[in-house]
N, C-alpha and C positions, 0 to 999 in steps of 0.2 A: 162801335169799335173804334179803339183810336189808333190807328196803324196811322205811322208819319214813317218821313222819307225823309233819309240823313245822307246827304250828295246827294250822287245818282242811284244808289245801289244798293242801299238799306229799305225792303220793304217787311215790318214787320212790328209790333209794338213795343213799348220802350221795356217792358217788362225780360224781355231777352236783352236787353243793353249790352250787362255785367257777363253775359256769354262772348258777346261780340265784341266787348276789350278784350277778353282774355286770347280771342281768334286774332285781335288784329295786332297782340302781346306776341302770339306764338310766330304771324308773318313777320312784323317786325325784329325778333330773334333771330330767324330764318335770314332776310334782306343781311343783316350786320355780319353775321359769320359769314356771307358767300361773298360781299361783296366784292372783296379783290378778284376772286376765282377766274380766271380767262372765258370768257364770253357769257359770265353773268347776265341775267336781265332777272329784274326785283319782280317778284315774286310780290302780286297785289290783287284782291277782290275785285273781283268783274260782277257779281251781282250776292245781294246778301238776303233772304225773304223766308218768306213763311211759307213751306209744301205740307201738304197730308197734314198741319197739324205740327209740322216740327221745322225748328230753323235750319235751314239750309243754305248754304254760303261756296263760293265757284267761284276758281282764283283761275289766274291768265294760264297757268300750267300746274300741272303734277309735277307732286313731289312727296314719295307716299308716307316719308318721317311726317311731313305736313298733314298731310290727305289723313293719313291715320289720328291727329291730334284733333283735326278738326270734325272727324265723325265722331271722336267721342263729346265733342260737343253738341250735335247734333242728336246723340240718343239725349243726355242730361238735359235736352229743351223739351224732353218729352214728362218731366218733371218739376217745369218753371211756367208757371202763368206767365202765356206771351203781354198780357195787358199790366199785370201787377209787379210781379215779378217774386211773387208766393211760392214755394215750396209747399205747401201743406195740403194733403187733398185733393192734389192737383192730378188731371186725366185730360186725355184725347178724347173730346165728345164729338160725336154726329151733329153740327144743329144745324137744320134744314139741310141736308144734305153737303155740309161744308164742314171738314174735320177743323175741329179748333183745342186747343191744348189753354183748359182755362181751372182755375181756382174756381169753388162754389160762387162765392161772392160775385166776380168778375161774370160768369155761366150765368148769372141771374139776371144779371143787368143787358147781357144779350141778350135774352129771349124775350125783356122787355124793351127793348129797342125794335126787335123785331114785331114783337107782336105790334106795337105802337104804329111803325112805319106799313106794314102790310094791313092793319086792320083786320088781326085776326081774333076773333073773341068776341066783338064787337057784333049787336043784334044787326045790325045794317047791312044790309048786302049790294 
C-alpha cells in the first residue's frame, strides 16, 4: 500500500488527492470571506487520513457550512480508490480485518502484497 504523508497531517493515498484540494478549496474559501470578521482565527486542518475505509479530515474548529461540505466529502471517498484514484467498481473491502476503499485492480495488488509479506499460501510453515 502506498500511503504517504503530505506535512504533518495527510495520512492516506494519493488516490484521495483530488478530494483533499477540493477540502482544502472549500477552507481556503471559508479563511478569505471571514478574514476581516472581529476575532477570526483561520480556520485549517489539524489531521487528514484514512478511518473505516473512508477519508476523514478535522479542522482546529467547527463550522457546520464547512463541517457539512466536508462530510459530503467524506461519503464520495467511499467511491474513489484511495490508492488510484478510480471511480469504477470501486467498494469498502474487509482485507484482513482492515476496511479499505479500493478498485479491483488496486484490491488485487493487496492481497498480493499481503499474501507475499505474511507468507500466506505458501507450503512452509
Amino acid at each position: 500500500m502506498s500511503i504517504k504523508r503530505y506535512k504533518e497531517y495527510y495520512e492516506c493515498g494519493d488516490g484521495w488527492r483530488p478530494l483533499i484540494n477540493k477540502a482544502k478549496r472549500i477552507l481556503r474559501k471559508y479563511n478569505l470571506k471571514h478574514k476581516h470578521d472581529a476575532g477570526f482565527e483561520k480556520l485549517e486542518f489539524v489531521q487528514i487520513k484514512e478511518k473505516f475505509g473512508l477519508l476523514v479530515m478535522y479542522t482546529n474548529y467547527d463550522v457546520p457550512q464547512v463541517e457539512k461540505a466536508l462530510q459530503q466529502l467524506h461519503y464520495e471517498s467511499c467511491g474513489v480508490c484511495e490508492i488510484c484514484g478510480s471511480r469504477k467498481n470501486v467498494h469498502i473491502h474487509d482485507v484482513h480485518s482492515w476496511e479499505m476503499t479500493r478498485c479491483p485492480k488496486c484490491l488485487k495488488k493487496e492481497e498480493e502484497i499481503y499474501k507475499k509479506h505474511y507468507n500466506v499460501g505458501s507450503e512452509e510453515s
